[in-house]
N, C-alpha and C positions, 0 to 999 in steps of 0.2 A: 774400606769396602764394607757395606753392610751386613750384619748375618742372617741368617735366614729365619723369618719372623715366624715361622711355624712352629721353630722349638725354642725353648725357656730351657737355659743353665739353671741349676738350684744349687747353691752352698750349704751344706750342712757341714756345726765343725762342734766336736764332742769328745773329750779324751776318754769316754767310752764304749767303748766297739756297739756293746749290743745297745744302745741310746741313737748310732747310729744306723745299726742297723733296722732297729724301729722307725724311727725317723722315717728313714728313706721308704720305708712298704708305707706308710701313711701317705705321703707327699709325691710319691712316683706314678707316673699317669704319661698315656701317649703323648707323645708332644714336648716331654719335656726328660732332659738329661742331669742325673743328679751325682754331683761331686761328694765327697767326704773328705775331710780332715780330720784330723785327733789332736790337732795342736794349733795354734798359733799360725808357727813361722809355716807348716806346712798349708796353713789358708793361706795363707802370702803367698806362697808361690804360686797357687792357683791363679787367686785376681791376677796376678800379674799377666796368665796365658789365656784368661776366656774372660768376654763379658757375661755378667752375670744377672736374671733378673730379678733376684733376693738373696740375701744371707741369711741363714739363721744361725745364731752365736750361743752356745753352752757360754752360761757365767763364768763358775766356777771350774777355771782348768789350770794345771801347775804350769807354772813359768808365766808365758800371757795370758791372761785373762781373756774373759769376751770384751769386759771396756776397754782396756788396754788397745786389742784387737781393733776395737772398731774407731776408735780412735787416729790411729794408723789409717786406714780404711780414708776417714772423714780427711785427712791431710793431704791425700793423695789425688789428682785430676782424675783418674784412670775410675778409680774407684768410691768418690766420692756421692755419686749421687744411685747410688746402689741402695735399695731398701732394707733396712738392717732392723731383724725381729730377736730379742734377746729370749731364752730361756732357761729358766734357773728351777733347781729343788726346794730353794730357802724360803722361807715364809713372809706373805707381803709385808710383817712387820719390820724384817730386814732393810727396809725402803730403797731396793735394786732398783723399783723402777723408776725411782723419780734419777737414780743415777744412770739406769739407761737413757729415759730422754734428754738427758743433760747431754751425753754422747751422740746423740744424732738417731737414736732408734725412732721404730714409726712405730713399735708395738713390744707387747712385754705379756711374756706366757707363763703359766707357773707348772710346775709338773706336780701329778698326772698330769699327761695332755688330754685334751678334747680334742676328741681324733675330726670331729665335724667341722671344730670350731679352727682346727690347724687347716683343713683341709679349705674350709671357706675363706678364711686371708690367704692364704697360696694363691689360690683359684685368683683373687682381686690383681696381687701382685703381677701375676703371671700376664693375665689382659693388661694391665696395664704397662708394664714392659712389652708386648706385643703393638700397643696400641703409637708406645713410643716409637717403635723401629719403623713403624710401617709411617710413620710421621715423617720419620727423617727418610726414608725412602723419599718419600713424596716431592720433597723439600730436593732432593738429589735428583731427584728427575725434572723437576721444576726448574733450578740451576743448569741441568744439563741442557734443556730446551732452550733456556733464556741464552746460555750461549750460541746455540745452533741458530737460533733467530739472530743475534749477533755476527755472526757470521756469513747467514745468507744475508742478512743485510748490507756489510760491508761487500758480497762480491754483487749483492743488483748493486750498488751505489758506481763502482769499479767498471761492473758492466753496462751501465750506463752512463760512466763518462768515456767507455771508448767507444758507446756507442757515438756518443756528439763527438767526439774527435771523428771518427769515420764519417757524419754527414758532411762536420765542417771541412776534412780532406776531400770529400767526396765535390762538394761544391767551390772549394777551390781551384780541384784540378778540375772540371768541368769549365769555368771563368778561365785557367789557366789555358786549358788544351783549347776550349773557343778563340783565343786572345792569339795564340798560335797559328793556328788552322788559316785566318782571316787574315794574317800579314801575306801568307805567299798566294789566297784566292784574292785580296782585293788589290794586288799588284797585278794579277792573273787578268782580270776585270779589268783597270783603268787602262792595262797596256792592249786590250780587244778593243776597248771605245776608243780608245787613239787611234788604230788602225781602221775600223771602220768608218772613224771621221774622217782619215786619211783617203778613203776608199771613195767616200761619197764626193769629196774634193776632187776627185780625181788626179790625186799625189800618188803616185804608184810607183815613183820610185824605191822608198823602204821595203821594198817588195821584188826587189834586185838581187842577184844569188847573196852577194857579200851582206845584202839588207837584212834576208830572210835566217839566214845563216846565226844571225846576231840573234832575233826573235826566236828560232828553234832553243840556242843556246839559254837564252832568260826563259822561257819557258821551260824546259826540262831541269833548271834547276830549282825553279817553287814548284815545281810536280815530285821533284826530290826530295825537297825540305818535306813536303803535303806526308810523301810516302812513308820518309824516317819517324817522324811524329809518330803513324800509324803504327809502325812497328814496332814504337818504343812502350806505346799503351797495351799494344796484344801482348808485348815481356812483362809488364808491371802486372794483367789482368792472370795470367800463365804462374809468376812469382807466387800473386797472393793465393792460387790454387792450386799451388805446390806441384802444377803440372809442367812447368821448365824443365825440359830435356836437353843433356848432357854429353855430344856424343864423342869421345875422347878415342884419340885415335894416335898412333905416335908422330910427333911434330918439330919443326927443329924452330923454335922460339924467333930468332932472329930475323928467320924469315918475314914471319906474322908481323913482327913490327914496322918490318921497314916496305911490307904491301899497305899499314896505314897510316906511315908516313909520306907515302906515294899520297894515296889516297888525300889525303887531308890540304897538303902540298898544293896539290891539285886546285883544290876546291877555293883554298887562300891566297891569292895571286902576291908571289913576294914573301911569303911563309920563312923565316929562317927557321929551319927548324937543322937541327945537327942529331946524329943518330952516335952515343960509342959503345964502344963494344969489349968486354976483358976477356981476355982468352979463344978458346977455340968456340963453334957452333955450340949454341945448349940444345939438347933433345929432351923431350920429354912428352908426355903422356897426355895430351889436351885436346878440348875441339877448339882447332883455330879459329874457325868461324866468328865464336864466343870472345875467342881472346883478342881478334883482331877488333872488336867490337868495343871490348873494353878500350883498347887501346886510341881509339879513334875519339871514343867518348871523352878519355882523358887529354888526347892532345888538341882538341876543339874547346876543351875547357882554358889550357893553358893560354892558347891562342887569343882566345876569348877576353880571358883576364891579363893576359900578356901587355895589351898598351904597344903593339908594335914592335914589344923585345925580343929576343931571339930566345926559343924553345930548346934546352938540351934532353936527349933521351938516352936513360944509360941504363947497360944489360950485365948481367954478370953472374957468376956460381955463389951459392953459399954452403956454408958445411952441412952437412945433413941432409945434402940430398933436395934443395931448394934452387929457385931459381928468382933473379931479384929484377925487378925495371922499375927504373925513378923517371918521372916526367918533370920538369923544371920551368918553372917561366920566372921571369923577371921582373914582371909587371905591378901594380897597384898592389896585390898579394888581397887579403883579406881578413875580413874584421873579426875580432874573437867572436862576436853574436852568429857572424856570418858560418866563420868553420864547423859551430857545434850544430849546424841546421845543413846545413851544403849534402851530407850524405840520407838526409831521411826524404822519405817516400811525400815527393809532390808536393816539396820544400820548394824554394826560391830566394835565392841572392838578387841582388838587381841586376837585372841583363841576362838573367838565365833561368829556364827551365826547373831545372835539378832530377829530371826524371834520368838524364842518360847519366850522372856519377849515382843514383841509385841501383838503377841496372846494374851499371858496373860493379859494385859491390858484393849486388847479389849472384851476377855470374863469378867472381871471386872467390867467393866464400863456399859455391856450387864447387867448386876444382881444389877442395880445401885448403885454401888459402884465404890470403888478409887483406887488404886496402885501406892506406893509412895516408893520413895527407901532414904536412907542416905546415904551415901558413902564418906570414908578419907582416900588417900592414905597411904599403910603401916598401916591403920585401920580399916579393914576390914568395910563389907558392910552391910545394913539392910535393907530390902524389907519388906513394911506393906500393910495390905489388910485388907480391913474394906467392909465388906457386910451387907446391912440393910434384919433384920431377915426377914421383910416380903416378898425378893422376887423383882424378876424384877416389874418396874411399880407397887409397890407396892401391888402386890396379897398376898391375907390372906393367911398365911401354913395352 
């Protein structure tokens, strides 16, 4: 962390008291905070706690000296590039200063001081350790930017690749739910132009109760397929705007199943489908509605990918207050590429949709609970559903 470029540390170290205390009324000025030592080790332990932005070293002090000291100083990361100004009594014949700058000093004072001349190198050092912080400031703010651009760059990049996933969903399932739509209207269609040819023929018999009977029947059910379709786009549009309602009400599980096993039955003339069942009735806290939905989605899957094999459907308790149904088919089962896409949104295996094991999922997940599938090719498939008896958000049945 940086420190605040408004004030300058000063080192003064002097085993003098009053050199000291001279020192500092010369050198002392708003803006800046001045240390003293009288020794050595006691400068050492200074650097060690403040950055500082000059030293000034007495030469001559018992035990370490100023070179010595600065010495220490110039070895050190912390403290090496610290401006280091020496001041001695002894006379330049001594030649201190040529052994100060051997040591790393930037300057060499002889005492008396020049109170002007002390005050105007301070003054330099001072800006120019000012000049450094506010460097490295700059330099840290610069870095902090360059990451934040780094960042919003990595999420427009993220945000625009979901945005092209969501056009290329979006025109998928559009070509999907068109490719849909047109199987049960142009059956709709070719089976009206037969009849009207039949009409202008004057064939009237398909038009006979047991005739018409047939025709109500194929009709009402591609106005069915037309309708489920629709419904299954208003859950996906509902899902992705997190407006899918919930309405969980107390329920006894078995039931719900085996109305769409009826159901499904129905629809697949010759369906084997077998329902079993462990223990007594499960109750619990659901909208049926929802779960007979699931249910229906997943046994049309099985059927679907089945090949003709027989559908098992098993109910059962687990500990903690769960409730378990596995859906089974025997059939072709499916391909490792196949499983890990089967459950996403306006996916597609061959021969199917994948919008109703989406739904299901997500009305699953709504009743908190899981939807988990197994699947081996040429080994048929198993789809499991585990709902906790209490209910979405955990409300008491």
């Amino acid at each position: 962390m940086l420190k605040d470029n408004n004030n300058a540390k000063l080192l003064i170290v002097d085993d003098l008291s009053e050199n000291l205390v001279a020192l500092d009324a010369v050198i002392r000025q708003e803006g800046r905070t001045v240390f003293r030592a009288s020794s050595g080790e006691e400068a050492l332990a200074l650097l060690l706690d403040h950055e500082f932005a000059m030293a000034i070293l007495d030469v001559q002090m018992p035990g370490m000296n100023g070179f010595e000291l600065a010495a220490l100083m110039r070895g050190t990361e912390k403290t090496r590039h610290i401006p280091i100004v020496f001041v001695t009594a002894a006379g330049k014949e001594s030649n201190y200063a040529f052994k100060g700058y051997e040591t790393g000093a930037v300057d060499f004072l002889y005492k008396p001081l020049d109170v002007q001349a002390v005050q105007s190198k301070v003054n330099v050092f001072v800006e120019l350790y000012r000049q450094r912080v506010e460097i490295r400031r700059q330099v840290a703010a610069l870095e902090k930017s360059r990451k934040e651009q780094e960042t919003l760059l990595a999420q427009l990049q993220t945000a625009q690749q979901e945005l092209q996933k969501a056009v290329c969903m979006r025109d998928e399932f559009m070509s999907v739910v068109g490719n849909e739509l047109l199987t049960p209207l142009n059956t709709l269609f070719l089976e009206t132009q037969q009849r009207k040819l039949e009409l202008e023929r004057g064939n009237t018999a398909m038009f006979e109760p047991a005739g018409l009977a047939r025709i109500f029947a194929g009709d009402q059910q591609q106005i069915q397929r037309m309708v489920e379709l629709i419904d299954d786009i208003v859950d996906v549009s509902r899902i992705r705007s997190k407006e899918l309602s919930i309405r969980a009400r107390p329920t006894e599980l078995n039931a719900v199943v085996r109305r769409a096993v009826e159901q499904v039955a129905g629809e697949a003339a010759g369906a084997d489908i077998s329902v079993h069942t462990e223990g007594e009735p499960i109750l619990g806290h659901w909208d049926e509605f929802r779960i007979e939905q699931v249910m229906v989605n997943l046994l049309r899957n099985a059927l679907h990918h089945g090949e003709g094999e027989p559908v098992e459907v098993g109910l059962g308790s687990l500990p903690g207050g769960s409730a378990r149904i596995e859906v089974r088919s025997q059939g072709k089962g499916m391909s490792a590429q196949d499983q890990q896409r089967i459950l996403e949104q306006f996916e597609r295996v061959p021969n199917s949709l994948g919008l109703g094991l989406y739904i299901s999922r997500q009305l699953v997940e709504a009743h908190g609970g899981t939807l988990d599938w197994r699947a081996h090719e040429s080994q048929g498939s198993k789809f499991m559903v585990t709902l906790p008896l209490a209910g979405p958000a955990g409300q008491a049945a």
